[in-house]
N, C-alpha and C positions, 0 to 999 in steps of 0.2 A: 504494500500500500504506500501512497505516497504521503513523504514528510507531511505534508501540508494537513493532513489528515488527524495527526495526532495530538494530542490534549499534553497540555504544560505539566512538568512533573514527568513524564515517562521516559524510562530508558529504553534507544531501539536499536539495532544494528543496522547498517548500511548493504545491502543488498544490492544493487546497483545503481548507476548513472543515467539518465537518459539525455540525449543530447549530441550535439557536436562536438569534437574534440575537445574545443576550444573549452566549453563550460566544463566537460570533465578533466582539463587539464588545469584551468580556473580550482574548481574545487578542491581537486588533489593539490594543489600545493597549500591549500589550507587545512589540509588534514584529512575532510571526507573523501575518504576511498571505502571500496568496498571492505566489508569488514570490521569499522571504524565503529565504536559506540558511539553514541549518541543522547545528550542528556535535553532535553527542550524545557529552557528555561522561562520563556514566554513566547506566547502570538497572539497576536491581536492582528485579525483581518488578514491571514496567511502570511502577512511579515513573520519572523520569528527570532527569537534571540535564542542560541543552542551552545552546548558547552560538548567540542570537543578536543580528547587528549586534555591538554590543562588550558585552554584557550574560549573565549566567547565568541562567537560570530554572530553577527545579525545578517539574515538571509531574506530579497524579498520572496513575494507571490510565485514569483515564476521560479526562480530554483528551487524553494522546498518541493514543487509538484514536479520537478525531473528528480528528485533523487528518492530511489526508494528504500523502503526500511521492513523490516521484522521487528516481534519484539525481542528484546535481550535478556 
């Protein structure tokens, strides 16, 4: 299912990318690769602020709904 999906508080795993290179090589140098947990620490309106490895990212609309996730 995709990030966008999921409720503040949950930890999910990264299951893959969708997109063009470009946005999955964007992500990957910020950490989301597949595999990568995942903590979502807020969203409001598909924006989202997520903690992962030991870092925050605020991500808008449109990438949480390309990267998808499991739960952890």
């Amino acid at each position: 299912m995709p990030l966008a999906m999921i409720a503040m508080g949950a930890r999910v795993r990264v299951v893959s990318i969708h997109g063009a290179d470009s946005v999955r090589k964007h992500l990957g140098s910020l950490g989301v690769v597949a595999g990568a947990v995942i903590v979502v620490h807020q969203s409001t309106g598909g924006n989202m602020i997520i903690g992962v490895h030991d870092s925050r990212l605020a991500i808008n609309e449109d990438l949480s709904k390309r990267i998808m996730v499991e739960m952890a």
